[in-house]
N, C-alpha and C positions, 0 to 999 in steps of 0.2 A: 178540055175534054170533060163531058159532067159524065159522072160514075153515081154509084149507091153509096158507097162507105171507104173510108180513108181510112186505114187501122196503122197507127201509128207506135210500132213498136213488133221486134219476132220473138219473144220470149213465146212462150210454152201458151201463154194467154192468147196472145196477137195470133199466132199461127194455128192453135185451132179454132180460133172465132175466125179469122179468114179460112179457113178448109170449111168450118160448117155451110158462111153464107155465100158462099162459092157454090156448095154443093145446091143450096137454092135459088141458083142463077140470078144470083145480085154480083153488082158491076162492083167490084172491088180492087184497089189498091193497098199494098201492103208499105210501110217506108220505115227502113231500120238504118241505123250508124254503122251498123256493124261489131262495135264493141261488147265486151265479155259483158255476159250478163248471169244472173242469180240463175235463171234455168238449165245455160251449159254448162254448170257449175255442178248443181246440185245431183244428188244422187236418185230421184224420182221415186221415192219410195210410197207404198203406197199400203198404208196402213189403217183398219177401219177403226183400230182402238189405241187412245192415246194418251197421253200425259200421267200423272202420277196418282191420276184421280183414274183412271183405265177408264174415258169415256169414248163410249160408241160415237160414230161422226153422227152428225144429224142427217135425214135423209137419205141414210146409206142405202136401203133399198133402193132408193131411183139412181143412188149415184156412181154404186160399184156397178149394176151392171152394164150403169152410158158407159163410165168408163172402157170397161172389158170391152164392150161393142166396138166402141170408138177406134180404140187402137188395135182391134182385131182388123176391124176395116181399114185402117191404115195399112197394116201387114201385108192385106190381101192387093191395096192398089201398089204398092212398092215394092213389093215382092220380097219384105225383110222384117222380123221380129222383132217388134220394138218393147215389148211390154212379156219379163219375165216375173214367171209363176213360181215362186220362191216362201216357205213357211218362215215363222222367222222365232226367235227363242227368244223371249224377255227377261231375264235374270232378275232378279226380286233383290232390291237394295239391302230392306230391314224388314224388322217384324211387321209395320203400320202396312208396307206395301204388300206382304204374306198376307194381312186380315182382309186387306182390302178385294186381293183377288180371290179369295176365299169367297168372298161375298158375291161378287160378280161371277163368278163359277154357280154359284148358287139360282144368279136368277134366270130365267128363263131366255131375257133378250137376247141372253150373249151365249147362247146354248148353238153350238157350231164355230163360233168364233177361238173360244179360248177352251183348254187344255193344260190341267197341271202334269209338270212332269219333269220327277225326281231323278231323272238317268239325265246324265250330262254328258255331253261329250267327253273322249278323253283329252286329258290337259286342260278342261276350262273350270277355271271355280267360282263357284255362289253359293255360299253358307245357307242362306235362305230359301237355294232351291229356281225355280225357273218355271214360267209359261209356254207354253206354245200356243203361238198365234196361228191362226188361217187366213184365206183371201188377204194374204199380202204378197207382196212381190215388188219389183222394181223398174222405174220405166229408162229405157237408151234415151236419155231428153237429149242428147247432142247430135246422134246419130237421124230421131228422129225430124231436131229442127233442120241440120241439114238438110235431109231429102225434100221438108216443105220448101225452105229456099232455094233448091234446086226447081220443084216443079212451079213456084211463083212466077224466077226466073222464064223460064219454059212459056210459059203463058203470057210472061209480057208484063206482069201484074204487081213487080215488086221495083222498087228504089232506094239504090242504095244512095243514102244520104242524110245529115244529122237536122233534122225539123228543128228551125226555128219559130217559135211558137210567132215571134214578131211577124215573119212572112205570113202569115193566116189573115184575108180577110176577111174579115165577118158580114160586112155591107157591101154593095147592094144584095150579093150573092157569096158565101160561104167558096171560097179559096184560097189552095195553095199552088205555087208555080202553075202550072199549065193545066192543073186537075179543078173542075167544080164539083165537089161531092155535096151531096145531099147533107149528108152527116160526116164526123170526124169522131172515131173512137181513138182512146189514149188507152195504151197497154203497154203502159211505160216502166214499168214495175218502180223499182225506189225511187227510178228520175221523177216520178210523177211530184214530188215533193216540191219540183223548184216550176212547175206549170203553173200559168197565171192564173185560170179558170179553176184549178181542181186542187193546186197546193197547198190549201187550207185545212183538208182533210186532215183530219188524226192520223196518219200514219205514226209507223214504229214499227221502223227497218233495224235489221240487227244484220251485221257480218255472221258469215260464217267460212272457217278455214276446212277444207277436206282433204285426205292423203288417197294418193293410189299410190299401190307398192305392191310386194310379193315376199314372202316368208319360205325358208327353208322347211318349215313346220307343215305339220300338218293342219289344215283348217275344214271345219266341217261344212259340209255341200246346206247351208243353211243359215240366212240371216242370223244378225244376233244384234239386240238389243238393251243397253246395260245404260253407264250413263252417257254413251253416245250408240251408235250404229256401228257394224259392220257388214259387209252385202265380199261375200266370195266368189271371185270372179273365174273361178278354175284354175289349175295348175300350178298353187299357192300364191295366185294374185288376189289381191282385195282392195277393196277401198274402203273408208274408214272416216266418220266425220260425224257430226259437225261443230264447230263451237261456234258460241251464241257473243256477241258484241254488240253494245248495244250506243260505244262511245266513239271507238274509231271506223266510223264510217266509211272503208276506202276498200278496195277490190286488192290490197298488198298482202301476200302472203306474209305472216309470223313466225321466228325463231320459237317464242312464245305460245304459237299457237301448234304448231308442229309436234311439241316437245307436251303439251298437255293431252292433246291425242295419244299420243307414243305411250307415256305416262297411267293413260286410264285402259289403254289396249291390254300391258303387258300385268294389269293388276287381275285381269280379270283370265286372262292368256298367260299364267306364269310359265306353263312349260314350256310354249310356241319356242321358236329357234328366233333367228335373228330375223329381224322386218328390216326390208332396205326399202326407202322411200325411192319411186322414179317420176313424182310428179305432185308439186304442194300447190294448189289452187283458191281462191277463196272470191265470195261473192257477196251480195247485201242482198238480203230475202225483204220484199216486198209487203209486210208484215203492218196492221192495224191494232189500233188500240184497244178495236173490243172483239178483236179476233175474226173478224168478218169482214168477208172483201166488200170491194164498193163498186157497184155497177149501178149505172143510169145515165140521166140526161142533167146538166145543168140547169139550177133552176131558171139563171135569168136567158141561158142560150140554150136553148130545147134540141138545136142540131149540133152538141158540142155532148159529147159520152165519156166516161168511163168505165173500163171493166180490169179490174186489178186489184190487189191487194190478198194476194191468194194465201202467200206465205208458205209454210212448209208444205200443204198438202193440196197445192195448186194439180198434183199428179190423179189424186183422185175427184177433185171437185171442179177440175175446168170445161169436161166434158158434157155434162151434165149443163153444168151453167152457161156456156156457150149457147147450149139450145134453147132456154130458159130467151139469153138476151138477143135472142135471133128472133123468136116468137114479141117479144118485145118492141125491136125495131121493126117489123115488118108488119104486126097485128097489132100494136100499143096493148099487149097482154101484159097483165100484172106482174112484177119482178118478185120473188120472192121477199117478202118484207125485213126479213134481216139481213139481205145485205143489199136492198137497193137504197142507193144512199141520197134518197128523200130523207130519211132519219135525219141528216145533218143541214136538210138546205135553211132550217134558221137558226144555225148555231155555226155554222163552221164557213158561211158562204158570204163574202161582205158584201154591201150596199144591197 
């Protein structure tokens, strides 16, 4: 059966690059294992400012509002809310982090985004004091991939089955089992690492462990970010994550990992009541070496793709970029230069 594009993998990447070129009446097949991946996992947070330096995403203008659009427009075909509008409270570590947003308050880019603000809830402490962010909130990445793999299902368009990169033949004509695709995109998030074609890349996957539970406490109807996350789920339920690994590479929940959550929850949450865990999860985020994903084409096999390497903020940057790599495959439009990864086809691609 010859199709347009063979998307190999249902992470959060795979499933809305399949919904986009779908939505442009390209012949598409979806093929997943099935097994847990960093997307059902993660908490989809979606945040425009980050790290300890409080840097603005790049292109957040074009990329906050694909996103919103995106998943409003999902909403509207599923009939379900997938993308919560949530502000989020950044607690300020030390003095360096106080100077820093002192500065960024000051400049003008970040005029709407950030907000100092000295009133904290009751029971949480920060010596230093706290931000408030805007346009953040958090996406249902589990609830949403479900519904795409139900409607894939529906249409015929999905297989469940673990790709063997061996079964792929490349001559005379690009095949796998019973399908000729034009092309084969891999959105394979960490497995990408062990692909013949693409597993050269610099990747730098890191675990991450995440708690859902519920507290006798009270918790404020308001993200919070400290040295990890927490996202409140109503009714003293939360979830709570993530730590970063960068050596045991395996999808196994930790005693270890559990207990350093718990640990940095209750320093910052001293009065909260007792937090009972009902669910310890954990995943490998899809993560590159200079922070930027990798989309394109192979150098030596031109009908052989990737789009992946999203990493934590694959919630706000996949929508956007999806369109990006749709105009790409269909127009041969320019990828954006930092993260089409030409950058690496003479450094990281052998023969």
């Amino acid at each position: 059966m010859k199709i347009d594009v063979l998307i190999v993998g249902q992470g959060l990447a795979g499933s809305l690059l399949a919904w986009t070129l779908l939505r442009r009446r390209l012949r598409v097949v979806l093929v997943d294992d099935g097994r847990e991946s960093a997307s059902k996992v993660a908490a989809g947070l979606i945040n425009p400012i980050t790290g300890r330096r409080w840097v603005k995403a790049a292109y957040l203008s074009q990329m906050l509002p694909a996103a919103m659009s995106c998943y409003q427009a999902l909403a509207n075909h599923f009939g379900q809310a997938f993308f919560v509008e949530m502000p989020m409270l950044r607690l300020l570590r030390d003095e360096r982090d106080r100077q820093r947003v002192i500065a960024r308050l000051e400049d003008p880019i970040y005029e709407g985004f950030l907000t100092f603000d000295a009133t904290l809830p009751v029971g949480l402490r920060s010596p230093f004091g706290a931000v408030l962010q805007t346009s953040t909130g958090f996406l249902r990445t589990e609830a949403l991939l479900a519904r795409i793999r139900e409607a894939l299902l529906a249409m015929g368009v999905y297989r469940t089955a673990e790709l063997d990169c061996r079964q792929i033949a490349l001559e005379p004509e690009l095949r796998w089992r019973e399908l000729a695709p034009r092309r084969i995109v891999f959105c394979e998030g960490h497995r990408a690492r062990f692909n013949p074609w693409f597993g050269g890349l610099p990747f730098q996957p890191a675990k991450g462990e995440i708690l859902t539970g519920v507290t006798t406490g009270s918790l404020p109807e308001i993200m919070l970010n400290y040295r990890h996350w927490l996202v409140p789920l109503g009714d003293g339920g939360f979830k709570t994550g993530a730590t970063y690994d960068v050596e045991r590479l395996d999808a196994v929940p930790t005693e270890a990992g559990k207990q350093s959550l718990l640990a940095d929850l209750r320093a910052v949450y001293p009065a909260s009541a007792e937090f009972r865990i009902e669910q310890h999860r954990a995943g490998i985020r899809p993560a590159t070496l200079d922070k930027q994903p990798f989309m394109g084409c192979h150098p030596r096999y031109p009908n052989l793709y990737i789009f992946n390497g999203f990493g934590s903020k694959g919630s706000l940057t996949i929508p956007w970029l999806a369109e990006r790599f749709a105009d790409f495959l269909q127009q041969k439009a320019d990828l954006p230069a930092w993260c089409d990864v030409s950058r690496y086809h003479d450094s990281h691609f052998p023969g």
